[in-house]
Every structure is written in C-alpha cells, then in structure tokens.
C-alpha positions as CSV (number, residue, x, y, z in Angstrom):
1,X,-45.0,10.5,30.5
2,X,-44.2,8.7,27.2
3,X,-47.4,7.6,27.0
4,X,-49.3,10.8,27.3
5,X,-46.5,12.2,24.7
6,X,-47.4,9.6,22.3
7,X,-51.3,10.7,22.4
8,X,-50.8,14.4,22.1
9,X,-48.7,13.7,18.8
10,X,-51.6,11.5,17.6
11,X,-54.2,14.0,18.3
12,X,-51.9,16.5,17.1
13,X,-52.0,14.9,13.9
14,X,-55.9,14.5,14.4
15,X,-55.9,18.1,15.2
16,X,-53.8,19.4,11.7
17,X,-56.6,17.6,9.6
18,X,-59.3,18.8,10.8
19,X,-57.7,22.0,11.0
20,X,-57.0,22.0,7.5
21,X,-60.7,21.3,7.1
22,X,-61.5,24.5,9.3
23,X,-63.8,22.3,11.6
24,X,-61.5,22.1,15.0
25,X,-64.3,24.8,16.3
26,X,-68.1,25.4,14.9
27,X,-67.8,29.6,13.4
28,X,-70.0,30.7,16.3
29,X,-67.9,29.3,18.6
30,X,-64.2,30.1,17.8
31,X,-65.1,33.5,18.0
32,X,-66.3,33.7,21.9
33,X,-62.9,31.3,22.6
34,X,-60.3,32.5,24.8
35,X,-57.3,34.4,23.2
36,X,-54.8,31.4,23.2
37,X,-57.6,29.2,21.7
38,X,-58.0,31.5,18.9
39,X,-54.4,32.0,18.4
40,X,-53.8,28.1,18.5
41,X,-56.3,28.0,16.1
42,X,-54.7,30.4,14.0
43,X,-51.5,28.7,13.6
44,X,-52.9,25.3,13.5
45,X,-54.5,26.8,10.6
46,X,-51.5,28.3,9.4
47,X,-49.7,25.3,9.9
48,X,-51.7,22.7,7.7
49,X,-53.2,24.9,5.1
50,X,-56.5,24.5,3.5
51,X,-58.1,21.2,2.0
52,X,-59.6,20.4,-1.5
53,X,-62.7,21.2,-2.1
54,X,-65.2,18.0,-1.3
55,X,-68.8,17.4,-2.2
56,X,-69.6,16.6,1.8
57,X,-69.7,18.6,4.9
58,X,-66.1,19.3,6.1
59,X,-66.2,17.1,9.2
60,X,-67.3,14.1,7.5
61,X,-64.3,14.9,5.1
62,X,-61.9,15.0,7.5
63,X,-63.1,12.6,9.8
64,X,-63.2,10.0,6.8
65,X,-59.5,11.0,5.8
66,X,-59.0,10.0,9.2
67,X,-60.1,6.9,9.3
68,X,-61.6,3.7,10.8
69,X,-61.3,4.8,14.3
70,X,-62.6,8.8,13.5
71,X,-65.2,7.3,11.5
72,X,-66.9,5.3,14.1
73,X,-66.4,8.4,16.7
74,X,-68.0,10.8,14.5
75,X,-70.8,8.7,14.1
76,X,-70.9,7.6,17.4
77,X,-70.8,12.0,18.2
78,X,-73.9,11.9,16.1
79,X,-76.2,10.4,18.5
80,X,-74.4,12.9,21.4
81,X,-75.8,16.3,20.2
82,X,-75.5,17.5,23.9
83,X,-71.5,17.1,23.4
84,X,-71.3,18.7,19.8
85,X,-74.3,20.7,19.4
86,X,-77.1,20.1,17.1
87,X,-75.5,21.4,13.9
88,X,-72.3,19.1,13.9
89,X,-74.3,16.4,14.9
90,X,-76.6,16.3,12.4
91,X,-73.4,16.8,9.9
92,X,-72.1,13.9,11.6
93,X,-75.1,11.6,10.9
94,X,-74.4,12.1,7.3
95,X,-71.0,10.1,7.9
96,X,-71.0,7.2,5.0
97,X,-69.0,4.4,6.5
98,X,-67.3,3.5,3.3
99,X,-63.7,3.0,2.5
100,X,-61.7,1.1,-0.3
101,X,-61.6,-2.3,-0.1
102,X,-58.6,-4.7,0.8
103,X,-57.5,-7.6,-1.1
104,X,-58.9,-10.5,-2.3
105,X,-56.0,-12.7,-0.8
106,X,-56.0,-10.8,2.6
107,X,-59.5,-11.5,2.9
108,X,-59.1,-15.3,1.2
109,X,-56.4,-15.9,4.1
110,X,-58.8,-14.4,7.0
111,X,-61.2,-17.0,6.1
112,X,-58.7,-19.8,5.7
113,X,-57.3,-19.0,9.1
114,X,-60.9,-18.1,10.9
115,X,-62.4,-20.9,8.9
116,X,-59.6,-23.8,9.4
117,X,-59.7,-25.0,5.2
118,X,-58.9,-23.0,2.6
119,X,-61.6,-20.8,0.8
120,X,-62.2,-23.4,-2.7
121,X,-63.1,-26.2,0.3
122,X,-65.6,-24.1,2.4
123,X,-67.6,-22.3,-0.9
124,X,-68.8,-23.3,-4.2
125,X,-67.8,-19.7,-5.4
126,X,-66.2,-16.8,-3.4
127,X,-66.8,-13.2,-5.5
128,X,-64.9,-9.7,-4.7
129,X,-66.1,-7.4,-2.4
130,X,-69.7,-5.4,-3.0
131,X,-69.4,-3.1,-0.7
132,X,-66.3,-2.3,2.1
133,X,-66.7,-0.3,5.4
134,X,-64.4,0.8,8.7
135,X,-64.3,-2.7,10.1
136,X,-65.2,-5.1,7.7
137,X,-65.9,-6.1,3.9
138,X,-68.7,-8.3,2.4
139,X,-68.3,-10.8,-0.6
140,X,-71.2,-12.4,-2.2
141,X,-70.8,-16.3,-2.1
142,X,-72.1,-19.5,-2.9
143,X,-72.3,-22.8,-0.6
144,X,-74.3,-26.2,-1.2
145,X,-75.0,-27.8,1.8
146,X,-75.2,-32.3,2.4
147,X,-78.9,-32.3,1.7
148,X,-79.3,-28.6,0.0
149,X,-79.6,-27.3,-3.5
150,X,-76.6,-24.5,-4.1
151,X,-77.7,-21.0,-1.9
152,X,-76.2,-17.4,-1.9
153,X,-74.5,-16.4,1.3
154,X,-73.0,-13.2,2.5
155,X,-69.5,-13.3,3.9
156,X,-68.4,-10.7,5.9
157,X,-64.3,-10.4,6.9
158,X,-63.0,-8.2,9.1
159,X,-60.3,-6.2,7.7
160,X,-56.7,-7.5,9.0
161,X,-55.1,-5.3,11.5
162,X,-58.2,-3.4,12.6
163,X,-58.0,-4.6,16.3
164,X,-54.9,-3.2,17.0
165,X,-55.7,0.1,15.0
166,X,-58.6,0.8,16.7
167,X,-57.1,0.4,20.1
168,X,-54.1,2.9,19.4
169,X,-56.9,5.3,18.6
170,X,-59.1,4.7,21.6
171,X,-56.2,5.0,23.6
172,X,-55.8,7.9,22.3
173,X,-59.3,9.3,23.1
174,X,-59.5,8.3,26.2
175,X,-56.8,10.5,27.1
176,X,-58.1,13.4,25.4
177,X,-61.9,12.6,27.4
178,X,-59.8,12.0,30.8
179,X,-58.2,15.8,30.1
180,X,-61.6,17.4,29.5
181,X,-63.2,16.6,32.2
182,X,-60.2,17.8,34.4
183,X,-59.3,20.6,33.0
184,X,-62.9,22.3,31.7
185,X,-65.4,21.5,34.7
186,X,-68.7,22.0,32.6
187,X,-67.7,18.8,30.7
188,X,-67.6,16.9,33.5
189,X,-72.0,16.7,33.4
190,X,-71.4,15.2,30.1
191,X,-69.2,12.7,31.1
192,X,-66.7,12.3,28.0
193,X,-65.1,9.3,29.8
194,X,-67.9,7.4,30.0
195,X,-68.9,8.7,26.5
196,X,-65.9,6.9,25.3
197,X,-66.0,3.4,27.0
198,X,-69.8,3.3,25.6
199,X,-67.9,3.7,22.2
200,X,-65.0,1.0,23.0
201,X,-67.4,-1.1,24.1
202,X,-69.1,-0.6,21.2
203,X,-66.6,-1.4,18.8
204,X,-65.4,-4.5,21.1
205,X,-68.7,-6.2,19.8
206,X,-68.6,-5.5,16.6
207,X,-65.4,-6.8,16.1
208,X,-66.2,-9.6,17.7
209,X,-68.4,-11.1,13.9
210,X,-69.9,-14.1,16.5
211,X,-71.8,-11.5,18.9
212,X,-73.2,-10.2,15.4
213,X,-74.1,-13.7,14.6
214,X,-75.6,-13.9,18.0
215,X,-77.5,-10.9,17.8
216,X,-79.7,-11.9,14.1
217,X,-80.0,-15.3,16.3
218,X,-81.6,-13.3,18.7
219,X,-83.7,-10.8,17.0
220,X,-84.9,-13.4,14.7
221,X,-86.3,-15.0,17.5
222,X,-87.9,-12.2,19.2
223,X,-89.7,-11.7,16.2
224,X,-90.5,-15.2,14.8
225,X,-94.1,-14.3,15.0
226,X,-93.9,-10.6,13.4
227,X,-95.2,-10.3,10.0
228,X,-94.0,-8.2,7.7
229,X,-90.4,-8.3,9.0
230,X,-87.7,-10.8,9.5
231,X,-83.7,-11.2,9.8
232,X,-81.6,-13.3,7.3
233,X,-80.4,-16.8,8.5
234,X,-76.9,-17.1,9.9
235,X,-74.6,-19.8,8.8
236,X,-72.5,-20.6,12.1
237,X,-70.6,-23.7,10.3
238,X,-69.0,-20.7,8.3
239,X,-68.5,-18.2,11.0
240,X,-66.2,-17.0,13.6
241,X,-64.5,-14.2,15.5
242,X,-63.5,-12.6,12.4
243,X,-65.9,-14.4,9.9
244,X,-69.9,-14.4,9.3
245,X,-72.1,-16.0,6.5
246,X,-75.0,-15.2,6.2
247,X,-78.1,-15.4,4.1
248,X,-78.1,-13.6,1.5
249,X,-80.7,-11.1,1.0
250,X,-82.1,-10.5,-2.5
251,X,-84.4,-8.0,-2.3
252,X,-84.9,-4.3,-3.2
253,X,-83.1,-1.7,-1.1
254,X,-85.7,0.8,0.7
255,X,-83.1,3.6,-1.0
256,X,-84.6,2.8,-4.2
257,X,-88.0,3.8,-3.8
258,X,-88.3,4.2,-7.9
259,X,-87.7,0.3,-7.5
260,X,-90.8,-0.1,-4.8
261,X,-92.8,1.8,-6.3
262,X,-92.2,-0.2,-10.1
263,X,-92.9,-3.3,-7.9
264,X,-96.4,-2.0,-6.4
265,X,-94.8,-2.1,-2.6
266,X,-97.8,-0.1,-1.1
267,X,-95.1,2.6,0.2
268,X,-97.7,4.3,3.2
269,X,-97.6,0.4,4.6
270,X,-94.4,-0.1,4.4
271,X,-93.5,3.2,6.4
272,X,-95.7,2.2,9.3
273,X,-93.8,-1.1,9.2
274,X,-91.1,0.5,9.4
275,X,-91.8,2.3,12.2
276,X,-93.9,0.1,14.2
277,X,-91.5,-2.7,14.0
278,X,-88.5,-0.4,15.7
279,X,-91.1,0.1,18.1
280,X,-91.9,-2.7,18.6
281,X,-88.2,-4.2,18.9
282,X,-87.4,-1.3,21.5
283,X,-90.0,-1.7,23.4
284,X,-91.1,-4.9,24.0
285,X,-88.3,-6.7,23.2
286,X,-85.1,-4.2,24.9
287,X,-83.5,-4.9,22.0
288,X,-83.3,-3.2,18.3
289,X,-81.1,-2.4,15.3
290,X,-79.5,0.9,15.8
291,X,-78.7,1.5,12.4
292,X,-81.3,1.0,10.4
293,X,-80.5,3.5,7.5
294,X,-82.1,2.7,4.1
295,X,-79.3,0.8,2.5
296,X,-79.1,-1.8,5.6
297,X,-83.4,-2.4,5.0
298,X,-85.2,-4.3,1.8
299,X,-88.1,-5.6,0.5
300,X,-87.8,-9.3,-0.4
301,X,-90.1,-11.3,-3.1
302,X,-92.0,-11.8,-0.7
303,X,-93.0,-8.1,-0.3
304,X,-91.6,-8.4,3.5
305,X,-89.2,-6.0,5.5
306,X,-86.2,-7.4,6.0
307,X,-82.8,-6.2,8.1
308,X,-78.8,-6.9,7.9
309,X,-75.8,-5.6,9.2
310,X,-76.3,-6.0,13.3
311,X,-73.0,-4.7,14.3
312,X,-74.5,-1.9,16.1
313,X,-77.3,-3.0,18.2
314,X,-79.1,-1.3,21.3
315,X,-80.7,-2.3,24.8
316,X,-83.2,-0.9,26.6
317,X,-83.9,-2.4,30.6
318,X,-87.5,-2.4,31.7
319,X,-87.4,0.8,33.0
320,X,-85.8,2.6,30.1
321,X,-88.8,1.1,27.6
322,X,-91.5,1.6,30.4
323,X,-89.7,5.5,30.3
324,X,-90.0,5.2,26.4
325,X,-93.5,3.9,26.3
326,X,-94.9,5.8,29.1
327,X,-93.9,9.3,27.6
328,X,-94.8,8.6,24.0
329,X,-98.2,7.5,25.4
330,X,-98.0,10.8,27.5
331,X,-97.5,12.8,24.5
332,X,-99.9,11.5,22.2
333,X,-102.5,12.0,25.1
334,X,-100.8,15.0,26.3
335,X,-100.9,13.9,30.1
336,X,-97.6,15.9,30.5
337,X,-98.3,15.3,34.4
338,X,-98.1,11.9,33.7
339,X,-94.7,12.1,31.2
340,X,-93.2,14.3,34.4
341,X,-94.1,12.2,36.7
342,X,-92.4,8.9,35.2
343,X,-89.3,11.4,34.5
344,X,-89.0,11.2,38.3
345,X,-90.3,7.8,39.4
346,X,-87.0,6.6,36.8
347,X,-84.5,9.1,38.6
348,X,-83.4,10.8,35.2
349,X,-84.3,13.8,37.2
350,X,-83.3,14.8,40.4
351,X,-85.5,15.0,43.3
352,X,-84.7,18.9,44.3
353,X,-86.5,19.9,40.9
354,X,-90.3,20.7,41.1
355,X,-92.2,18.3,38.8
356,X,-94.9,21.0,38.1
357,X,-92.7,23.1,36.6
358,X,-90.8,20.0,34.7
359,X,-94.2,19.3,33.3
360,X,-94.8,23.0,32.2
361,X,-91.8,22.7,30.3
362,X,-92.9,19.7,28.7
363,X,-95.9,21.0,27.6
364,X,-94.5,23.6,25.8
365,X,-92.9,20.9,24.2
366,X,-95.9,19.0,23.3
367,X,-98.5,21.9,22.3
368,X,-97.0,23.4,19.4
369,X,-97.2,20.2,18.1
370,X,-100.5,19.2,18.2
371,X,-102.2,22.2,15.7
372,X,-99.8,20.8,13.4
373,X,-100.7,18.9,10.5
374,X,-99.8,15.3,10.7
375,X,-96.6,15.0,8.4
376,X,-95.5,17.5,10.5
377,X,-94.8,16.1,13.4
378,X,-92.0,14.3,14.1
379,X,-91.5,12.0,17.1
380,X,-87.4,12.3,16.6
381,X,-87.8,15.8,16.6
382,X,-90.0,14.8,20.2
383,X,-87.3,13.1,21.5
384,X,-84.0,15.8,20.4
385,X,-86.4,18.6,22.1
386,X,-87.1,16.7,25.6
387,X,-83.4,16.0,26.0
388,X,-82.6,19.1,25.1
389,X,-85.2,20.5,28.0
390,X,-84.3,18.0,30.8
391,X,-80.4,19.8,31.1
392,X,-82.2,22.9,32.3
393,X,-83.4,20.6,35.1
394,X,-80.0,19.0,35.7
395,X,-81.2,15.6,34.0
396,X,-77.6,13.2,33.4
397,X,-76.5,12.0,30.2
398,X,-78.4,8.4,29.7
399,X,-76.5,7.2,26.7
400,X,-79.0,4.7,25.7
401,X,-81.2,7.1,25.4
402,X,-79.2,9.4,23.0
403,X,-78.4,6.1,20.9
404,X,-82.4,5.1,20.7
405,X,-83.2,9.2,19.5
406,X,-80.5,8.7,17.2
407,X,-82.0,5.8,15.8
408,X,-85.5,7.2,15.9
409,X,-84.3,10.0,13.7
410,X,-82.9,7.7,11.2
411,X,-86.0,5.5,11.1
412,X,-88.0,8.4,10.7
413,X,-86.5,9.9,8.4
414,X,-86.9,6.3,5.9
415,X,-90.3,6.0,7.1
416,X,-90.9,9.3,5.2
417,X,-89.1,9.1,2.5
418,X,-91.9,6.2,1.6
419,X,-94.7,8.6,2.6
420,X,-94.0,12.1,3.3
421,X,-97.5,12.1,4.9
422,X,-96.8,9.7,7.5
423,X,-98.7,10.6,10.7
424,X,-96.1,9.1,13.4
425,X,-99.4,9.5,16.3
426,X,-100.9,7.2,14.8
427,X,-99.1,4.7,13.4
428,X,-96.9,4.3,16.8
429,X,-100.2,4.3,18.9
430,X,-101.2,0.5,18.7
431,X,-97.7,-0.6,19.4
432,X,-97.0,1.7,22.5
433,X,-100.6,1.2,23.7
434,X,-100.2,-2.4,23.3
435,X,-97.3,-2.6,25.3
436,X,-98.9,-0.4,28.0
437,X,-101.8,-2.0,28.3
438,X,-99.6,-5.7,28.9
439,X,-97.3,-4.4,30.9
440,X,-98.9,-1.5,33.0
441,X,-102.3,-3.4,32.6
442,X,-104.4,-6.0,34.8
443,X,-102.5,-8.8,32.5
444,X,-98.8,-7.1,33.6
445,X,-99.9,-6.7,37.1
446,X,-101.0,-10.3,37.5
447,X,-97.7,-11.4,35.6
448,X,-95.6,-9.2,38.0
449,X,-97.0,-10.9,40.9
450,X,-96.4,-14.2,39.5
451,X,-93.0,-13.0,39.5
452,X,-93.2,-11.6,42.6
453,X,-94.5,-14.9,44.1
454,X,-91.5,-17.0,42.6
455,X,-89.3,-14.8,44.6
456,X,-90.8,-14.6,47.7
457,X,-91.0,-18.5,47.0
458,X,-87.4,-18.7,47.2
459,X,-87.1,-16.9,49.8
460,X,-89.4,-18.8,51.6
461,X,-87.7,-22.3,50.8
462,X,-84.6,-20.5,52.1
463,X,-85.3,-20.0,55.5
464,X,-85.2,-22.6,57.1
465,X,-81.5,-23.3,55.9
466,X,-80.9,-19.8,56.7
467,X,-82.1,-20.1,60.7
468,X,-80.6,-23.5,60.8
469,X,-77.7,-21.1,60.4
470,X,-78.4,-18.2,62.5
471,X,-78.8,-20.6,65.5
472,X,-75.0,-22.9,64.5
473,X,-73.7,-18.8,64.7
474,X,-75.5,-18.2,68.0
475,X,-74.0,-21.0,69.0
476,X,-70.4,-20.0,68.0
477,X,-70.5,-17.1,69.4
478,X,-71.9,-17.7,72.7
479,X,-69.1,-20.8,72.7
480,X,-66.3,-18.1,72.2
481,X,-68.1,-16.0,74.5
482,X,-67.6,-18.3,77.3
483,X,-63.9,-18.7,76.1
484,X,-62.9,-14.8,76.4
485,X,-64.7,-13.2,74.1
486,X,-65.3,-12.8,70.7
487,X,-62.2,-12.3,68.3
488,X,-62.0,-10.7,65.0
489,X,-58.6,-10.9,63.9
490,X,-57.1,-11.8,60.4
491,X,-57.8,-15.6,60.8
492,X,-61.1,-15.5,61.8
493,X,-62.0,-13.0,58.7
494,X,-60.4,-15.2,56.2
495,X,-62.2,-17.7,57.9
496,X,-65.3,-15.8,57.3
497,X,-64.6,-14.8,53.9
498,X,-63.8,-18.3,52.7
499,X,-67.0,-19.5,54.5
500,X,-68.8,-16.8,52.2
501,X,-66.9,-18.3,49.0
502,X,-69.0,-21.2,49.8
503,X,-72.1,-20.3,50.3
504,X,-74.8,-19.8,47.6
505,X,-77.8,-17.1,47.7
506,X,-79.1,-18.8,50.2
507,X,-75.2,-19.2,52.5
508,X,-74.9,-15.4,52.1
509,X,-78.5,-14.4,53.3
510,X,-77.1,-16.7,56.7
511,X,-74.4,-15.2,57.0
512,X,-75.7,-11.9,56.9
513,X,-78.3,-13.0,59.5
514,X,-75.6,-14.1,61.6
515,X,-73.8,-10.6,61.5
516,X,-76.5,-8.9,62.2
517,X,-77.1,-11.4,65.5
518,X,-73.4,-10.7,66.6
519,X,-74.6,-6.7,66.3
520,X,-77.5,-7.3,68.6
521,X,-75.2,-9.4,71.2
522,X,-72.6,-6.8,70.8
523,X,-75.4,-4.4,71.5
524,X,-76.4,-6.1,74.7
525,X,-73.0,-6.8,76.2
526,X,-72.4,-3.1,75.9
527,X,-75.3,-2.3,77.7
C-alpha cells in the first residue's frame, strides 16, 4: 500500500508538469473525456498554473523538465504512435536528449574508480565535456599507446546516480502501465506492460557502457567488408561498466550539409548510403543502429560514412527481416497477395481474418503511391500506414517492429535532407532483392538444407544412445512391474527429475522416449 502511495505522488508530480504544460490530454481528446476526467483536468490545471513560453513543442518541454527517465520514455513513446497517436508522436521524436553537464571531478572520479588509476595515469590529456545527454557525458581525450604515436579518443561516463534514478522512475511506470490495462480494457491490445519492460530493458543496456562496447565490436564486424561505412574502434583497456573510449571520429556531421557540400561529398550518394546501409544492417545482419539521427552520422577524410553512439541498438530474428524484406519487395512489385500472404505465414495476423480482404487493404495502401513522383514517396510513411491498417485486422503490437519504423523515419528523413529527390524504390531495391534472392533463392534453399542436414545429423548420432535408453526404461519398468506395479510417488519423481538434470539434448530426448513407452504399457495394461 506504501508502495503504490509512493508512485501516485511521483506521477502526481509528473502529472502537475505536464499539466502546467497543457499536454496531460491532446485538445481533441480532452474534450470527448468523461466528466471527472475533465474536471481533474481542470484543477490539475488550476493547481499548477501555466508554464513559460518555450521555443519547442510543449511535451518535449515538459518532458525534458522532467528529466532523464521522462526523456528516454517520451522518446521511447515516439516509436509507439499506436499508444499516443500520430501527432504526439511525431512531437515526441523531436525530443533533444540534451541536458547540462556534471562536473569535471565527478566524471574524473568515475573513471578513476571504473578505470582502477587515476585520470593523469590512464590519458595524455582529459578535456571537459562536448556534449552531455540523459545517461551519460563525452570528453574528448588523448592516449599514446606502447608502440603508438599519441591518438584522440572519446570517453564517455555515465552520469553518477543515474541507475538508481532511473529505477525509481521505472518503478514508477510500471505501476501506472499495470493500472491501465486493468482498469481501461482497450489498452490491454496495446499492452503498456510490455511496452514498458521493452523500455527497462532498454535502458538496462545502455547503462551497461560494455554492451555498447560490444555492440560497435559487433557491427564493425558485420560490416568489415561494407564500403562506404564503418564504426569507430573501441578501446576496451579504457572501458567498463560505466566507462567507454573510443575512437574518435573527426569528420563532418551529416547536419552540416553546407559543410559536405564545401567538401564536394556527392550528397545524392551519400543518401543512398545512407539508406542502403540501414538496410542492409536490418536485414541481413538482424542488427542496426536505432538512432541514427544526423548528429550521431559523419563523413570522415576519407569521404566514408561513419556511425557512433550505439546505446540504442535493434534486432530483427529471421522471420522479422524475411517479413521486412518480403513486404518491401512486395511493395515495390505491388504483389500485395504476396505482402498478405507473408503477414499470415509470420502470425502478425490472426488466422480468422480473410487474407483477400487484408491484401485489398494493402493495396490501397500501395496504389496511391505509385503515380507519385519519386521524392514523394516515402517508405517510412509505408511502414506508419501498414501498421496503422493491420489494427483493423486485429494484428498485436510487435515492438520491434515499431522501433525499426521509427528508425526508418529518422533515416529517411537524413537521407533527404542530402537529396530531397531521393527515390527510396530504387535505391532500396538492390539491397532487399539481394537479400531475397540469397535467402529465399536456390543459394538460401541449398544453405537451409545444409542446415537442415546438420540437424537431422544430430539427431541421427543420437539415437542410438537414445534406444539404448528406451530399452534400460523397458527394462525398469517391466522389473517393477513384476514387483507390484509401477510407482510414481515423490521419490521416484525426484529421482526422475535429478536423472533429467543430468542428461544432455540427447538424455532428455531418452527420457522422453521412455515416458512415452510407460504411456503405451500403461495403455495396454488397461486394456
């Protein structure tokens, strides 16, 4: 009871702010509430007055006076239009994560204490903060390494405190998620709850500076062999939890397109790389940068694309980039059947729904666009319709979904501002077709067999063990047969159960064959 008192006095407090902002309910929306709505919106109103004017939307306003934790949940809400409607979220993907920067020695002592040696011993040069955010700073520093000339590094520090703050606040709206969906049943399709842990989660990682590490590790990897794009170098003798160096990145930011274009960056290129490396990271790898805004993209000397900041980072399974692939390819070829079909054959929508009719509705998606001219069309705006379309037909929330349309809109939208004639068809053809063609293709069939074969390889090297088993349980049971019958009290399950414990793959699938023989006996003494 103390617990839920503490969170309605923190949202409350949330609630006053944003009150004082007039955002607590969109205009068109406040009006159609029920009469104690309205009046509790009246004297929260009432209650915390009216803010100073600001230069932003309102929400972002509040939301930043907020802090940290509303800052990461509004834009978080940004990629969950079906949760906040169209209008707020496109408000909310405005949200600047930028916030005052804390002190030099607080962030000296992080890196003494994440670091084990004091700041002087572990850098040549250690600079104040360039730029500060919800989580974490970044100072610009320099190192010289046992057989290296002196290099620039980025160090990034968490700010002190943040774990617990965040928490409290999470807390806080999970509570407020959990009384949704009990108390107003339409919310339940959205699933706020789950909404939120995708959030937590979220912010678990990127508090956690090593999985950030890990993840430039990783993409660098996946696309050692790209050209025109790459991820800086990480420094892992000079990060931890709350610590990561990395290279730093010199280069012009795709914000400044005066810059590029005083540089001769051919800008049309550029936007396809743009786009067609996002592709290509969602697609064929599963993985991609999920906010890559201008000021987290440059040019380097080398006139090559280049990424940071990976604290937010998506995944795709096979099926959900199959989905992706398949219904851009779908569009671009208008096979609507086909797009309606793989709708189905991923169980985003359910079974009782006709897929004729699902594929009407798409095309009335995909028509309109086609007569258009080509810097006209835009794939995010694609993506916001079809998920917009598949609630008629009862389609569930697939948050990773939501967070790769988010993205897309974001890429698009730099893409363009390098060339506002950017014809997103084509240049997202070759990479989508590509990946079709390898993993839908004769070359993905033969590779899925493979992988079939390797399984049913296993298997096969299994079975043996596995009647070698069956027959020492046939055994066992006909012995306690012949001694009155076959038990199954407590000793004999956690017999059973620690016999599992032991077993590998291979122990279980025995084990299971074994059950399934003291079915049939059971079966036969019965009858």
């Amino acid at each position: 009871m103390f617990s839920a008192l503490k969170h309605i006095f923190r949202l409350a407090r949330a609630g006053l702010t944003m009150a004082r902002y007039d955002v607590l309910l969109p205009a068109d929306q406040a009006g159609e509430a029920p009469a104690p709505v309205r009046a509790a919106l009246r004297l929260a109103k009432l209650v915390a007055g009216t803010a100073k004017h600001t230069d932003g939307h309102p929400l972002t306003s509040a939301l930043t006076e907020l802090g940290p934790s509303y800052i990461k949940l509004g834009q978080f809400l940004a990629t969950r239009p079906d949760i906040v409607g169209p209008a707020r979220a496109k408000a909310l993907s405005d949200l600047q994560d930028k916030l005052p920067p804390f002190e030099q020695s607080a962030a000296e002592a992080e890196i003494a204490s994440g670091l084990g040696g004091p700041v002087d011993t572990l850098f040549n040069s250690f600079g104040k903060p360039i730029a500060a955010a919800s989580i974490a700073q970044v100072h610009r520093a320099h190192v010289v390494g046992r057989d290296d000339p002196e290099r620039e590094v980025a160090v990034k520090v968490l700010r002190p405190g943040i774990e617990q703050r965040f928490q409290t606040d999470l807390d806080s709206f999970f509570f407020a998620a959990r009384m949704a969906e009990r108390w107003i049943p339409e919310m339940r399709r959205l699933r706020p709850v789950d909404a939120v842990r995708t959030l937590a989660d979220s912010v678990k990682l990127e508090m956690d500076l090593r999985m950030e590490a890990s993840a430039m590790s990783e993409m660098a990897a996946n696309t050692a062999d790209d050209s025109g794009f790459r991820v800086p170098d990480v420094d892992w003798m000079r990060t931890s939890r709350r610590i990561l160096t990395s290279e730093w990145i010199d280069g012009i930011p795709l914000s400044d397109v005066d810059a590029l274009k005083a540089s001769g960056i051919d800008l049309p290129a550029l936007g396809d790389t743009v786009i067609q490396s996002f592709l290509r990271h969602a697609i064929r790898d599963g993985f991609f940068h999920a906010d890559m805004h201008q000021g987290n993209l440059f040019v380097d000397a080398q006139g090559g694309l280049v990424a940071v900041d990976f604290g937010i980072m998506g995944r795709l399974g096979m099926k959900e980039r199959r989905f992706l692939a398949e219904i851009l390819y779908g569009f671009i070829t208008r096979n609507y059947t086909r797009v309606s079909d793989v709708h189905f054959e991923a169980g985003y929508v359910p079974d009782h729904q006709d897929p004729a009719v699902f594929a009407q509705a798409l095309r009335a998606i995909g028509e309109p666009l086609m007569d258009k001219p080509a810097e006209d069309i835009s794939m995010a705006r694609l993506l916001t319709q079809l998920f917009q379309v598949t609630e008629q037909f009862d389609m569930h929330t697939q948050p990773q979904l939501l967070l790769l349309q988010k993205t897309m809109v974001v890429v698009e939208g730099v893409a363009r501002s390098l060339n506002p004639k950017l014809n997103m068809w084509t240049t997202a053809e070759p990479v989508v077709r590509h990946w079709i063609e390898q993993r839908l293709g004769p070359q993905g069939r033969i590779e899925d067999a493979a992988e079939g074969a390797l399984t049913l390889g296993r298997l096969a090297a299994a079975f043996p063990e596995a009647l070698s088993e069956a027959q020492r349980t046939a055994q066992m049971l006909s012995s306690m047969a012949e001694q009155g019958g076959i038990r199954l009290d407590e000793t004999t399950t956690r017999a059973l159960l620690d016999a599992q414990g032991r077993q590998g793959k291979s122990g279980r699938l025995a084990l299971w064959v074994g059950a399934i023989a003291l079915v049939v006996i059971a079966y036969a003494m019965a009858t």
